[in-house]
C-alpha positions in Angstrom: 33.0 -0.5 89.2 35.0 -0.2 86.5 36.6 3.5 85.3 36.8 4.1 81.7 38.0 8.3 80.4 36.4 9.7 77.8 39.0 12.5 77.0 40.0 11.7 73.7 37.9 10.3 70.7 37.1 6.8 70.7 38.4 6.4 74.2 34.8 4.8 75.6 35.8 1.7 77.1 33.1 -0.4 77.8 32.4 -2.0 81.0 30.7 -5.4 81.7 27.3 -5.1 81.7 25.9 -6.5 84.6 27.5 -4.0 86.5 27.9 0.1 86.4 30.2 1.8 84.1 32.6 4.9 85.1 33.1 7.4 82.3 35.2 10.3 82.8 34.3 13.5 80.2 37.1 16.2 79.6 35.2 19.0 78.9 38.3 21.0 78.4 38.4 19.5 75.2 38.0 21.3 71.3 34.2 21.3 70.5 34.6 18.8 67.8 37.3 16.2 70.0 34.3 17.1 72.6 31.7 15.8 70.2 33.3 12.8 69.1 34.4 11.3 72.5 30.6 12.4 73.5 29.4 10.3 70.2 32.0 7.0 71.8 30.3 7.4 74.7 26.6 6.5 73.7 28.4 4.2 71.5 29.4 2.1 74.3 26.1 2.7 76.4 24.4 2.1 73.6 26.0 -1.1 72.7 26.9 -2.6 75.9 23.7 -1.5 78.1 25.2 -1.1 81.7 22.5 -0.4 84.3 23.9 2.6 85.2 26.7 4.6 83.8 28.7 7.5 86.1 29.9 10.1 84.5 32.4 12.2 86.0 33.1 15.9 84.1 36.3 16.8 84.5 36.7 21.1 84.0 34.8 23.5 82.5 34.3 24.9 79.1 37.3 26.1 77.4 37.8 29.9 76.1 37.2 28.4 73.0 33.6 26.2 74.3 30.3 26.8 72.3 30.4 30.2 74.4 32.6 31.6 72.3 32.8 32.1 68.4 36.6 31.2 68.4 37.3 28.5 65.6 34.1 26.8 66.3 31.3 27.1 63.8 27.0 26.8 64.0 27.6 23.2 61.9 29.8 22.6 65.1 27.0 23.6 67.4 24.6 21.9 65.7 26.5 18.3 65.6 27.3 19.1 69.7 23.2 19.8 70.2 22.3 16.6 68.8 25.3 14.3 70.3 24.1 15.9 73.9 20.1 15.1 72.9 21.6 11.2 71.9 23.4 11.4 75.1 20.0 12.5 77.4 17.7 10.3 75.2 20.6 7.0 75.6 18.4 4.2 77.8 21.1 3.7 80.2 20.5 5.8 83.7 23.3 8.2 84.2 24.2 10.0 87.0 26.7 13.1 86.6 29.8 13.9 89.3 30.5 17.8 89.3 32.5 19.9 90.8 34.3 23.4 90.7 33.2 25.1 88.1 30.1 24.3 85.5 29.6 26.1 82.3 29.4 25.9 78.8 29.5 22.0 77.6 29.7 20.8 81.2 26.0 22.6 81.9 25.1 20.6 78.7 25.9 17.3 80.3 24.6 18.3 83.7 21.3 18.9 82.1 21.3 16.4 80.1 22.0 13.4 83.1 19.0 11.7 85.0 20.7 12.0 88.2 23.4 15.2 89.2 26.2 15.2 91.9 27.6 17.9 93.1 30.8 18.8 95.1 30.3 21.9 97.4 32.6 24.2 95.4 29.9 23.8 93.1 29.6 26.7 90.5 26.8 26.9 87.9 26.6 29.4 85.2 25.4 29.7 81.9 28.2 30.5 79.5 29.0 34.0 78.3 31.6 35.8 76.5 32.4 39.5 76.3 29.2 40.0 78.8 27.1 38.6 76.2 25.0 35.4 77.2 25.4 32.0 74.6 22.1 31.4 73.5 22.2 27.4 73.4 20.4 24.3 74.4 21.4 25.1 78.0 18.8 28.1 78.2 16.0 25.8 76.9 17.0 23.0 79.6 17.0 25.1 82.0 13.9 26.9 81.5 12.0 23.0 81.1 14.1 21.9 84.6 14.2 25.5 86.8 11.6 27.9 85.2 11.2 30.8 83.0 11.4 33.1 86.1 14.8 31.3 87.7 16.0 30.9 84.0 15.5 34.7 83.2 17.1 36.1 87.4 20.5 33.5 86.2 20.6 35.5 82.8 20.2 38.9 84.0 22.6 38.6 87.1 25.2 37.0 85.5 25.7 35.4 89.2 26.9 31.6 89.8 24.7 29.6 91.2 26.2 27.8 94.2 25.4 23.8 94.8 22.9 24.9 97.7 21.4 26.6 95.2 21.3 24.5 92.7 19.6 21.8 95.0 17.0 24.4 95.5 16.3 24.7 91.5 16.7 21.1 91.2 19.0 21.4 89.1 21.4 18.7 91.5 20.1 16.2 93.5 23.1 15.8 95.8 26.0 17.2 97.4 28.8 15.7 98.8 32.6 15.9 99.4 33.0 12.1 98.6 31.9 11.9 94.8 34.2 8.3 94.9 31.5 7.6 97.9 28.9 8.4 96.0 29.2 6.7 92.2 29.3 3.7 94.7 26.0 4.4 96.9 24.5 5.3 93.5 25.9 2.3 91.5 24.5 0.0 94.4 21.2 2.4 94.7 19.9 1.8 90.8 21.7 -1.5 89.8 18.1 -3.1 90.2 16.6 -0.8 88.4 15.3 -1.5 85.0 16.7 1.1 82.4 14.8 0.3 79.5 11.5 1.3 81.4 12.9 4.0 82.9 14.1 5.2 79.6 10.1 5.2 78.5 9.5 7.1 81.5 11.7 10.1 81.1 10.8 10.7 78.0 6.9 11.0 79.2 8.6 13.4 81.7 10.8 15.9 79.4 7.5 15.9 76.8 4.9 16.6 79.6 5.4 20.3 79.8 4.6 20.4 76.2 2.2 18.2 75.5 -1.7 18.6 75.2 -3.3 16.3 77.5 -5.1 14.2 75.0 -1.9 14.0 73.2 -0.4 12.6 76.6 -3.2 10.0 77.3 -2.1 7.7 74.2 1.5 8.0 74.9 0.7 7.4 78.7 -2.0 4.5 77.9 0.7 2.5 75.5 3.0 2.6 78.1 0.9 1.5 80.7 -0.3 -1.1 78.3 3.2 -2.1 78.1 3.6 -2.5 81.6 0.7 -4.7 82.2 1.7 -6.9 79.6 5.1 -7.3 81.2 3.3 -7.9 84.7 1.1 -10.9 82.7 4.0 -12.1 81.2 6.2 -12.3 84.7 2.8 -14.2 86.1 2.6 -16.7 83.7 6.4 -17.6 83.5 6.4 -17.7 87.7 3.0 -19.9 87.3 0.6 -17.5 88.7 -3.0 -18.8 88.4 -4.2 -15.3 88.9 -5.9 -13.8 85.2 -3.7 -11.1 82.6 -5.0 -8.5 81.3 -3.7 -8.6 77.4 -5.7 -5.8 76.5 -6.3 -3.3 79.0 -4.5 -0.3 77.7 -6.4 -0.7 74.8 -10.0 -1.0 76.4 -8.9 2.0 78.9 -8.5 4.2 75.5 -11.6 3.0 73.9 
């Protein structure tokens, strides 16, 4: 595996394609250095299409993160928002190493990521500053990933939400000591799979809560379409004698 850092602008490295990529996020960072490294990052999933890409976030938020009005403006808020929706939308699987503390843009990323994995010392909270809660992108994820009612107890308490915890919500699918350990086990564990389809599948997943179920039936029946045809296509190129079915997505909705 190959170990690229992300903590300055332009510092995405990209790593050969036929195997996982290692990114390492400083969340520590400005807002806007945050959002432009972000922004290299896609770039180079984007561009070079690894089959999975570990990210590892290195601190949390600074004083100065989205939680706090210091120097940092909505424009700013609204360029990181839409760098972090590129980020969770990019085709490539990624899977998130946390530990220590997790706020502010870290939370972001940790929401954002199909796959989340956690150190024990793990400490989840939604940012605040001067008691009051930030209002960002992080409430909505949460509320889509944990619930309203989970969403509203982590709002009102105030209290971190320890890794055991966040296992319960969901909101991390593993803990370990040995992150190193583990970017391999998960390198090895989705090499095979293919991105591009899965990419078609998590988007059905993050607009199911919203969407009417008529509404879902097209998107579902083209994608299921798709997949047929791929399964005709992988027949006829291996020689299979047994029939396609070209059209059956199409049939199903009529």
């Amino acid at each position: 595996m190959n170990n690229h850092s992300t903590a300055l602008p332009g510092d995405a490295r990209a790593a050969s394609a036929a195997d996982a990529s290692a990114h390492t996020v400083d969340t520590t960072l400005p807002l806007r250095e945050l959002t432009r490294a972000l922004g290299a990052l896609c770039d180079v999933l984007e561009e070079e299409h690894p089959p999975v890409a570990v990210v590892r976030v290195v601190g949390p938020g600074p004083e100065t993160s989205p939680g706090t009005p210091d120097a940092v403006t909505v424009q700013d808020v609204n360029r990181w928002e839409r760098v972090v929706r590129r980020f969770e939308r990019t085709a490539v699987i990624k899977c998130l190493m946390v530990a220590g503390s997790c706020t502010g843009t870290a939370l972001d990323l940790l929401l954002a990521s199909d796959y989340r994995v956690a150190a024990p010392d793990l400490s989840l909270q939604p940012p605040r500053h001067d008691g009051r809660l930030w209002p960002g992108m992080s409430l909505y994820r949460l509320v889509r990933q944990a619930g309203v009612t989970e969403t509203r107890r982590l709002a009102l308490r105030g209290e971190p939400v320890t890794a055991e915890q966040a296992l319960r919500l969901g909101l991390v699918d593993e803990i370990t000591d040995d992150q190193e350990a583990a970017a391999r086990a998960l390198s090895a564990r989705f090499h095979g799979t293919a991105h591009e389809d899965f990419a078609v599948v998590r988007q059905l997943l993050l607009e199911a809560p919203s969407a009417e179920y008529e509404e879902a039936l097209g998107v579902h029946l083209a994608a299921c379409d798709r997949e047929l045809r791929r399964r005709a296509a992988a027949r006829d190129s291996a020689g299979d004698p047994v029939a396609a079915l070209p059209d059956s997505g199409t049939e199903a909705a009529a």
